[in-house]
N, C-alpha and C positions, 0 to 999 in steps of 0.2 A: 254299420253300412259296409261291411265287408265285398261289395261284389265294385265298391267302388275303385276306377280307374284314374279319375283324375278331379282334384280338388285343390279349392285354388280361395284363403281365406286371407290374401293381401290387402294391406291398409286398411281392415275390416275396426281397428280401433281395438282391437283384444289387448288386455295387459295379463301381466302374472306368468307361469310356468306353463310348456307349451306339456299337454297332458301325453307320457311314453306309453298311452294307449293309441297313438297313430301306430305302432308297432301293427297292431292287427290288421289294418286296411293293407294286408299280404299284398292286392292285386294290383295298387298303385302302379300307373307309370309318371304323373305328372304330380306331385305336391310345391306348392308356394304358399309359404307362411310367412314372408318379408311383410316385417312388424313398419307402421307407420309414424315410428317415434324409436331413438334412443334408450328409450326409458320401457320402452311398450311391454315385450316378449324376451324371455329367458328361455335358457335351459339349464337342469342339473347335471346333465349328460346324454349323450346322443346312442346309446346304447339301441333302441328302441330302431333304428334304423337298418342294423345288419338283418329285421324280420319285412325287408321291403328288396327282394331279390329284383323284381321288376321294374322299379324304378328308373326313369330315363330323365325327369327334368326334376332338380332339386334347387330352390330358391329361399331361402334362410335369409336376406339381407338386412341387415340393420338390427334382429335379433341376437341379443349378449349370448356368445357361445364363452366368456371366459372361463368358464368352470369345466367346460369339455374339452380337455388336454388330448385325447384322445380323436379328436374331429378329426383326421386324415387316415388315421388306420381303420375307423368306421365308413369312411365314404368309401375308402379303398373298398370294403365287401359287397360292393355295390355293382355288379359285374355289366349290367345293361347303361348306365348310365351315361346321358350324353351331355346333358347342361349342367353346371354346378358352381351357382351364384351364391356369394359367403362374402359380399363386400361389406363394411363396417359392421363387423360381427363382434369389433372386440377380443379375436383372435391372440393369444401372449405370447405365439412363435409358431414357426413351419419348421418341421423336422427337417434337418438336414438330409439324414439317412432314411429311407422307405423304399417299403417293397411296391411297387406299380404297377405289378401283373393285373392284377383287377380291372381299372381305369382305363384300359386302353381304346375304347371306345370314345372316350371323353373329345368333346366339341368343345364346348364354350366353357372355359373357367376364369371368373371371375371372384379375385383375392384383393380387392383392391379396399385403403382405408382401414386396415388394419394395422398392427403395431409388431412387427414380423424382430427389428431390430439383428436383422442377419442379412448373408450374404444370401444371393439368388440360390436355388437349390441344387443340382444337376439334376435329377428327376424331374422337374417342370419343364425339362428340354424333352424328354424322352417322350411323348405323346404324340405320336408320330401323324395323329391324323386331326391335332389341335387346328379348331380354325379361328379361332376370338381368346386371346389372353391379356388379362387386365390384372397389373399390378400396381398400380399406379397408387399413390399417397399409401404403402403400409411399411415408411423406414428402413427398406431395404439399404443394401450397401453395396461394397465390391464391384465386381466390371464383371458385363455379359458373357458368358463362354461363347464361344464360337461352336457351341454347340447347338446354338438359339438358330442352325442353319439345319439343323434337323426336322423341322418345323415345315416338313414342307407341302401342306395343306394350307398353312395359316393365312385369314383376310385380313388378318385386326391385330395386332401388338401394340400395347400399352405400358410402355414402365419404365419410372424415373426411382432417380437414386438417390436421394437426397443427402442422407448419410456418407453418400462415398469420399473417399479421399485419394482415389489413384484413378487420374487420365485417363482415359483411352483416344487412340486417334478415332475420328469419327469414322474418316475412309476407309478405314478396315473394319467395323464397323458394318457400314454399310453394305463394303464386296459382299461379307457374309449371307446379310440380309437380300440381298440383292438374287441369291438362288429361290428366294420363296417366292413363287412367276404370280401370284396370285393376291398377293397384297394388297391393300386396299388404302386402310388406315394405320400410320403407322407413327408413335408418339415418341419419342425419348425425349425427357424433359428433365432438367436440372440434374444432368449424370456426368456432370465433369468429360463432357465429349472436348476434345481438343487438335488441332488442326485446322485444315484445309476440306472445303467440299469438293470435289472433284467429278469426274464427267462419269463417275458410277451411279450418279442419280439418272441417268438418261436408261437405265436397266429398268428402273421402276415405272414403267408406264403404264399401268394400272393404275399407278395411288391417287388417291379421292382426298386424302387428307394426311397433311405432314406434318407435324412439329418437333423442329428441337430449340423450343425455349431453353433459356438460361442455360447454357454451354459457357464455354470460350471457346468457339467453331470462330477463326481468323479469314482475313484473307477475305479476295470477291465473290459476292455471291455468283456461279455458276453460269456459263449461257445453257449448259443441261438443263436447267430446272424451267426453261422456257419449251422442251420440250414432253415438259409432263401434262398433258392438255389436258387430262381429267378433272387434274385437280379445281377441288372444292372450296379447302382452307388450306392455308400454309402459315405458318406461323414461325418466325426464324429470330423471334424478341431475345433482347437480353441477351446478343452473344459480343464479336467482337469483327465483324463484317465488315471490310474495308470499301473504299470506292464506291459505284454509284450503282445503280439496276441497270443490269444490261435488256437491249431494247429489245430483244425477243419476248420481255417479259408479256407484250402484248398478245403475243399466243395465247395467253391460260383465259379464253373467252367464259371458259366456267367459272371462274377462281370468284367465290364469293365474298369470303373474308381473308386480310391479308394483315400480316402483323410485324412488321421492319424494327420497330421500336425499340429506343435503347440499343446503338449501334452504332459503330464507328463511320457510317457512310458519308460521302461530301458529292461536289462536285453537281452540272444538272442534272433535271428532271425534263423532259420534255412532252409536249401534247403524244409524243409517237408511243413515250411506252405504255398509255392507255389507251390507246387508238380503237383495241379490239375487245376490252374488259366493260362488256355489258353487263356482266351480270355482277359485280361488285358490289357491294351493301354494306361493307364495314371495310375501313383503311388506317390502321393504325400504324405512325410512320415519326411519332413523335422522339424526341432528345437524338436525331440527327442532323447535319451542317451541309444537308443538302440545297441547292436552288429550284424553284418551280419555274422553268422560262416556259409560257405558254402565248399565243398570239390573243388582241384585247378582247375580241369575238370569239375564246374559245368554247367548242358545245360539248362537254362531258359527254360519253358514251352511255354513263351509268348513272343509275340514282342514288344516294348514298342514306344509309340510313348514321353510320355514324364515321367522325373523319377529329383525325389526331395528326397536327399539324405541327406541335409547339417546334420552336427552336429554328424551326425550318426560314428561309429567307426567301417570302412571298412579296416584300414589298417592292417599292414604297405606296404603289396605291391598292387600294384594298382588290383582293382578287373578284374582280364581277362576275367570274363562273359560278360561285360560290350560291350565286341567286338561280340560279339552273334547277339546284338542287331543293326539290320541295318537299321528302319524305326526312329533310335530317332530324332526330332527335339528338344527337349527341355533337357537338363542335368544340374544340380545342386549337384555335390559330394565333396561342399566345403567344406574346417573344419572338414574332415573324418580321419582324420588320416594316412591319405597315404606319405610315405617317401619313397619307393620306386618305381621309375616309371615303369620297366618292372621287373616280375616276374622272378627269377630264373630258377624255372619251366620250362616255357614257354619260347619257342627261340623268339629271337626280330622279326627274319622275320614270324614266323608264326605272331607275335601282328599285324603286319602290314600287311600282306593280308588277315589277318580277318577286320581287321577296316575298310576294304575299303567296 
């Protein structure tokens, strides 16, 4: 079938060696062969690839490329190329050194889930018209260059360092990030980020989704981050965030899921900083020493599908907003300090044809 352009045999169930007769289908622009199993789809070598000049979207995911050492210098001959999805491939390293004339078209690259076991590359900076990079779970190491401000097309950045062992300040960090006007999604997770956040997040207003889990980011979470109104998800778990939410938080009327957990915070909570957070649907807010001071009729903005409360000091009677909320699957209000189960307030049978 040589006059074919675009062929698309994903999750189709194939196992065994992928045949280096796709060499022939010259006139390809789109192939995705992302196997639907670990186990599914191999290759002996990718050789078979430099006879696909026209190629623009390349999707391999989940297919064992370990035995293709040469996977970057073959994509590299891939001169039209704009998507090139290689996440849990099994990959045994990324060259440090590469020529990247070829690629420069390249859009979307996704390397994420792989077993890299190095430092970022400098060449992954140089892609001047990248808009989606995902590194994310493949044991990278080392600290960002401030070269990742070159990027300045990018919507999406994704990559954590697990491996690393030298700090970076977040805020500097971020200034960098801070020139890509177009951001959208933006993750750094478990990268040894260290510091203060600072009011350079009020530059990102664009971003839809933020996280920097598992840091040591110190200090109060920001009143900036109250002017990011886009945002969708934020996730700021696992670091070492002092004091309490400051009350603009009520701006983020988008903010759907919100993830505090695992965090040095104290001090109250009031009905004001959800005043405006309709559309909330996940709040995870557990192992802080916060208060929930809320009046006994208070009426949630939001409906919640899941809510992490542990630790927190909701009592002593049980919170009756709690019955407001009739989409939850998931509750966690352990270790809150509740001693009494219904409210004085509140008659028992009204708690019970609310609950229902």
């Amino acid at each position: 079938m040589k006059s074919l352009t675009s062929l698309n045999l994903s999750n189709a169930g194939f196992v065994g060696v992928i045949p280096y007769q796709h060499g022939n289908l010259s006139n390809l622009l789109y192939l995705n062969l992302e196997s639907s199993s670990f186990s599914g789809l191999y290759v002996n070598n990718l050789q078979w690839l430099s006879s696909l000049p026209l190629l623009q979207h390349l999707d391999m995911s989940l297919v064992n490329l370990s035995k293709a050492s040469d996977w970057l210098q073959l994509t590299n001959t891939l001169p039209s190329l704009l998507e090139l999805w290689l996440s849990y491939c099994q990959l045994p390293f990324i060259p440090l050194v590469v020529d990247v004339h070829s690629m420069t078209s390249l859009r979307h690259l996704d390397l994420s889930g792989n077993n890299f076991n190095s430092s970022i590359p400098n060449w992954l900076y140089s892609f001047s018209r990248l808009e989606f990079l995902n590194l994310r779970n493949s044991n990278l190491q080392g600290t960002i260059s401030s070269a990742i401000g070159n990027l300045t097309f990018a919507i999406s950045i994704r990559i954590d360092l697990p491996s690393n062992k030298l700090n970076q300040e977040v805020s500097k960090i971020l200034e960098i990030l801070s020139r890509l006007y177009r951001l959208e999604i933006l993750e750094l997770n478990h990268a040894r980020l260290s510091g203060h956040l600072t009011d350079v997040l009020e530059q990102f207003k664009n971003l839809v989704h933020l996280s920097l889990w598992n840091n040591s980011i110190s200090g109060p979470i920001p009143v900036s981050l109250g002017i990011l109104s886009s945002l969708t998800y934020l996730d700021l778990s696992f670091n070492q965030f002092s004091g309490t939410l400051p009350q603009n938080f009520r701006q983020l009327s988008k903010l759907e899921t919100l993830f505090i957990e695992s965090n040095m915070l104290e001090r109250v909570v009031s009905e004001v900083h959800f005043s405006n957070l309709t559309s909330l649907i996940g709040f995870y807010a557990s192992r802080n020493k916060l208060t929930l001071e809320v009046s006994h009729n208070w009426d949630p903005p939001f409906q919640l599908e899941s809510l992490s409360f542990q630790s927190w000091n909701l009592g002593p009677n049980f919170p009756t907003w709690l019955c407001s909320q009739r989409h939850l699957r998931n509750l966690d209000i352990s270790n809150t300090r509740i001693s009494v189960c219904v409210s004085k307030s509140v008659p028992e049978s009204t708690l019970w044809r609310d609950s229902k």
